[in-house]
C-alpha positions, 0 to 999 in steps of 0.5 A, a space after each residue: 840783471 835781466 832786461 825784462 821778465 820772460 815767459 820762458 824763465 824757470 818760476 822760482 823753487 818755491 813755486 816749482 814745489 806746488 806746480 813744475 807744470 809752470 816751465 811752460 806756457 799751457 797749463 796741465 789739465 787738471 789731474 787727480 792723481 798727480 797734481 797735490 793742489 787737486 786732491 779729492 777731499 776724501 784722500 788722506 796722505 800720509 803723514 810725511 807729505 802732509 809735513 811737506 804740504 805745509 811747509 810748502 804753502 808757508 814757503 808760497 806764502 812767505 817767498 823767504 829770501 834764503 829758503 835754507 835759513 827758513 826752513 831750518 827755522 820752520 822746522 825747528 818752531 814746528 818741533 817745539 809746537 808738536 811736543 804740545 800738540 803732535 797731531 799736528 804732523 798728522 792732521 790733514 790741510 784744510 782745501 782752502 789752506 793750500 788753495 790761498 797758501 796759508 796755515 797756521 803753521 807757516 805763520 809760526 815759521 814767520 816772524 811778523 810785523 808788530 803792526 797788524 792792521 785789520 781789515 774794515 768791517 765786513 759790512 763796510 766792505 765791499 767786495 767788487 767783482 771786476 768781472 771776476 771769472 770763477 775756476 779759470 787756474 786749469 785754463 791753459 794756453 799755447 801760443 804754438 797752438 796759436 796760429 789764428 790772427 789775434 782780435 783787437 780789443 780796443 775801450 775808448 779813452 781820451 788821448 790825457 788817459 792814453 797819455 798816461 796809460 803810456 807812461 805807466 806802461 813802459 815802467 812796467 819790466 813785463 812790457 818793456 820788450 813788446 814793440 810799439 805796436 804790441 805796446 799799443 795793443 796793450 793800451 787799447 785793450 786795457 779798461 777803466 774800473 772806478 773803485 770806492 773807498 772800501 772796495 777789494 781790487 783783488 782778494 787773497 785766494 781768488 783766481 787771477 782774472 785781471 792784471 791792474 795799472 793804478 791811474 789815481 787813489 789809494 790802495 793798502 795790501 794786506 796778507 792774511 796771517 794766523 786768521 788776521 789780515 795784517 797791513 802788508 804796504 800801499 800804493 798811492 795813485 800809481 804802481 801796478 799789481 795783479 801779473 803773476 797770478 796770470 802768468 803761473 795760474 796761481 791765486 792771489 797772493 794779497 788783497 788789495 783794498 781801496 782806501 781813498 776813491 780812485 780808477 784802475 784800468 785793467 787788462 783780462 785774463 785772455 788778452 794779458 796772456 796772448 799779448 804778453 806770452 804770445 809775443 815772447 813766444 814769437 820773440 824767442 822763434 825769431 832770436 832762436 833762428 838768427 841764433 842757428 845761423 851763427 857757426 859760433 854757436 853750433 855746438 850749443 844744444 837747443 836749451 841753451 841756444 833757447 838761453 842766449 835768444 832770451 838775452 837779446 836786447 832790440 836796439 832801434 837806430 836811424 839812418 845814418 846812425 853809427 851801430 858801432 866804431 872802428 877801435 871802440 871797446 867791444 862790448 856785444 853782438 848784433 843780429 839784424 831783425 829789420 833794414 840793413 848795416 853798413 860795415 866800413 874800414 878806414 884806410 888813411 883818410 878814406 873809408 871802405 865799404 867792405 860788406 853789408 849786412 841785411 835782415 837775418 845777418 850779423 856782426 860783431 860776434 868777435 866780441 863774444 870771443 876776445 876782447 880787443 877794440 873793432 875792426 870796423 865801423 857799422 853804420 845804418 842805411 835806413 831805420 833799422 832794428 838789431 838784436 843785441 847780445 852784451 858779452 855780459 849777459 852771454 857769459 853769465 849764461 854761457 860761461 867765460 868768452 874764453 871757453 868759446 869757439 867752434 867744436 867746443 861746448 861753451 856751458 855748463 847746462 846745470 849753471 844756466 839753469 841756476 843763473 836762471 833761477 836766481 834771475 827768477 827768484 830777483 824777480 819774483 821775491 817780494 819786497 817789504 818796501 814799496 815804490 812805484 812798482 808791484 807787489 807780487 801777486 
């Protein structure tokens, strides 16, 4: 299981079917002639990509947990509604049936709750703007084009919301790799919205505009199927929502509506994306670097080497602190990122020094090749902060530790872009069920 969701993963093959433009950080320009989401209206497509136009918003929509098994099923219901109707496979997608990824042929694939729970009145709904920016899915952003110093967005709170904001936080995957100080900036520049009974935090088939930390109240999500807006799950007074439109320029998935008074605090577009993306951008350079010095890796190329940063784990330990012992089980490797390691070896009653390890150096690699106890023991001098690579997560991506050493290719490309999606799409898939955690949209 991944430590914490990662720019850098491949989206899941139901989203690569509208967009692969999502491998990367900047999103594409719009173009006409490429793109199935920018088609101008008065093109027609024939007959065979309209068939798959559908079935791909039904697989946007639905995000099925076996996309074989769905789609056999699809298909299958599709046929028997064409013997009725064959203008079906013919008949051109509606602009706002791909745009919010629905139609009613996906909900014909679908088998739906019994409980369809509409949506209050329109007049008893109102629709809150948050802000809310308008045509911002062919915003792009690159933080390798980013090189300028970063303007600190702070909204005051109380040190009670702060308090908080805290605790919700470092629950949230997305955040759990950003330092404190990254961490705090994420605070700082997050604002307070009070929301009434009735108002819709987000709406289905809008653009992303900000990502929400639920601080109190009540909120029911709801997906529009077949024309009805049925009653998906909810959340009460805490959970969070709103991230994955940001991160693939997708548009909302849901609509989230208040159902008793409370207060979100949400985090725009702009700064979500140059805190989260940026620092994951900056993370990966500097494992990527620590990575080129190991000769352990040397005959890796640099897709996989990008593959082994992305599953280095920040450790933090205290002066004197023991990284690791002398006969333990060796279970990782280390990178130092900041201070510097003592490396000592017992001899009778004494210990050793034999060598010190300081910023950019590493040890323990042994463990990646055998699986025999340590040689020595590791202790820090002064606060120090390690890269940390497990053996589990290396031969998950890597292939078995017996496969390694110098001169011999250690992976099968094509499996770690597997492994990697099925990280992704554990991710990504929504769940019926809910907690403190976040629907995805």
């Amino acid at each position: 299981m991944v430590a914490c969701v990662r720019w850098c993963a491949p989206p899941p093959p139901s989203l690569l079917l509208l967009s692969p433009s999502l491998y990367g950080f900047a999103s594409p320009t719009p173009d006409h002639h490429h793109h199935p989401s920018s088609l101008p209206p008065s093109l027609s497509l024939p007959s065979k990509l309209i068939l798959m136009k559908r079935f791909t918003v039904a697989v946007l929509r639905e995000r099925p947990p076996n996309l074989v098994q769905y789609a056999a099923e699809y298909f299958n219901k599709l046929q028997n509604k064409t013997q009725d109707s064959p203008s079906l496979l013919t008949t051109q997608l509606k602009p706002n049936e791909w745009r919010t990824g629905l139609s009613k042929q996906s909900s014909a694939a679908t088998e739906g709750s019994d409980e369809d729970d509409d949506l209050p009145p329109e007049e008893e709904v109102r629709k809150m703007s948050f802000l809310r920016r308008k045509s911002v899915c062919a915003e792009s952003y690159d933080p390798e084009q980013d090189e300028g110093d970063d303007k600190k967005v702070v909204y005051p709170k109380s040190d009670d919301q702060r308090k908080r904001l805290h605790e919700a936080t470092k629950n949230i995957l997305l955040f759990r790799s950003l330092e404190p100080e990254r961490l705090q900036n994420v605070v700082d520049a997050m604002f307070e919205k009070r929301v009434e009974q009735g108002e819709k935090v987000i709406i289905q088939g809008d653009d992303g505009d900000n990502f929400y930390v639920i601080d109190s109240g009540q909120y029911d999500v709801y997906v529009e199927v077949d024309g009805r807006h049925k009653k998906v799950g909810e959340y009460d007074g805490q959970g969070f929502f709103g991230e994955l439109a940001l991160m693939y320029n997708v548009p909302r998935a849901a609509t989230v509506v208040c159902s008793s008074p409370g207060c979100v605090w949400a985090l725009d577009r702009v700064t979500f994306r140059k805190i989260v993306l940026k620092d994951a951008f900056n993370r990966r350079k500097m494992y990527t670097d620590l990575i080129e010095s190991v000769p352990l890796f040397s005959s890796l190329d640099n897709y996989e080497k990008m593959n082994v940063a992305d599953a280095l784990q920040s450790r933090t330990y205290a002066d004197g602190e023991v990284v690791l012992n002398q006969g333990d089980d060796a279970d990782c490797m280390y990178f130092v990122e900041e201070g510097e390691v003592s490396i000592t070896i017992k001899k009778g009653d004494e210990s050793v020094e034999v060598k010190r390890c300081t910023k950019g150096s590493y040890f323990g690699e042994l463990a990646l090749l055998t699986h025999k106890p340590r040689a020595a023991t590791a202790t820090a001098k002064g606060k120090s902060k390690f890269a940390v690579l497990e053996v589990g997560a290396f031969e998950r991506l890597m292939g078995p530790s017996q496969k390694t050493g110098p001169g011999v290719k250690m992976t099968n490309t094509l499996e770690i872009k597997r492994e990697r999606e099925r990280e992704t799409d554990r991710y990504t898939h929504t769940h019926s069920v809910f907690s403190f955690g976040s629907w995805r949209f």
